[in-house]
C-alpha positions in Angstrom: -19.8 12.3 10.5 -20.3 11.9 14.0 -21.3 15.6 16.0 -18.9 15.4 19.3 -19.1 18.1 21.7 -15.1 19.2 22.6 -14.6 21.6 25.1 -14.7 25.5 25.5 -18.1 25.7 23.3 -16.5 24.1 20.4 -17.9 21.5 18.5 -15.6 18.4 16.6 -16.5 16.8 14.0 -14.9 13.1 13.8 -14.7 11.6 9.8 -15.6 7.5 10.8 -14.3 6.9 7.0 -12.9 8.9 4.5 -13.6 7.4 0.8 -11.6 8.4 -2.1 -14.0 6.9 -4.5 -12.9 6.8 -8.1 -10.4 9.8 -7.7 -7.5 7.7 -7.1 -7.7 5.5 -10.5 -9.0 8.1 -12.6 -5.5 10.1 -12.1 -3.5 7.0 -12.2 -5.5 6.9 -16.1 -4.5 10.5 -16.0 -0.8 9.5 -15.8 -1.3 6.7 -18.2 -2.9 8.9 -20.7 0.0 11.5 -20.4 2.5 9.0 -20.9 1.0 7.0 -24.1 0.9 10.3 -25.4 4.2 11.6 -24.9 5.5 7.9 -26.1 3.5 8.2 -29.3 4.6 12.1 -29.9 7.9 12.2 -28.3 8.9 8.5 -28.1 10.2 9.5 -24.5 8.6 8.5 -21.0 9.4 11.2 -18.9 5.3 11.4 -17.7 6.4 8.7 -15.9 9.6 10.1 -13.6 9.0 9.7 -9.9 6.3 7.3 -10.6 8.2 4.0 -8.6 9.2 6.5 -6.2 7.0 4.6 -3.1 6.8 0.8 -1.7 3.4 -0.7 -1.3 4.0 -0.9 2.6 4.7 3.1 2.7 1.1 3.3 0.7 -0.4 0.9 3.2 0.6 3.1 6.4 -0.8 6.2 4.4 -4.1 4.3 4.3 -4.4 2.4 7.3 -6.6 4.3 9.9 
């Protein structure tokens, strides 16, 4: 992070890149592993219910900087 003086004796500080690492995949596996389970135990999906519920251009805008 870059120190930026702002005004009034306050000091910013400005995030050049945020990085989400792993965190994103591991709870998409965290969705996964909820739904194989409740397939196996339950034979319903419902781990899955507002999963399709974004476009890949919505996710896109999210990330763009």
């Amino acid at each position: 992070m870059a120190d930026r003086s702002g005004g009034g004796g306050q000091q910013r500080l400005w995030l050049a890149r945020v990085s989400l690492g792993s965190s994103v995949a591991e709870a998409a596996y965290a969705v996964a592993r909820r739904a194989a389970e409740e397939a196996l135990a339950a034979g319903t999906y419902g781990a899955l219910a507002g999963a399709y519920d974004y476009d890949y251009g919505t996710l896109n805008e999210l990330m763009r900087a």
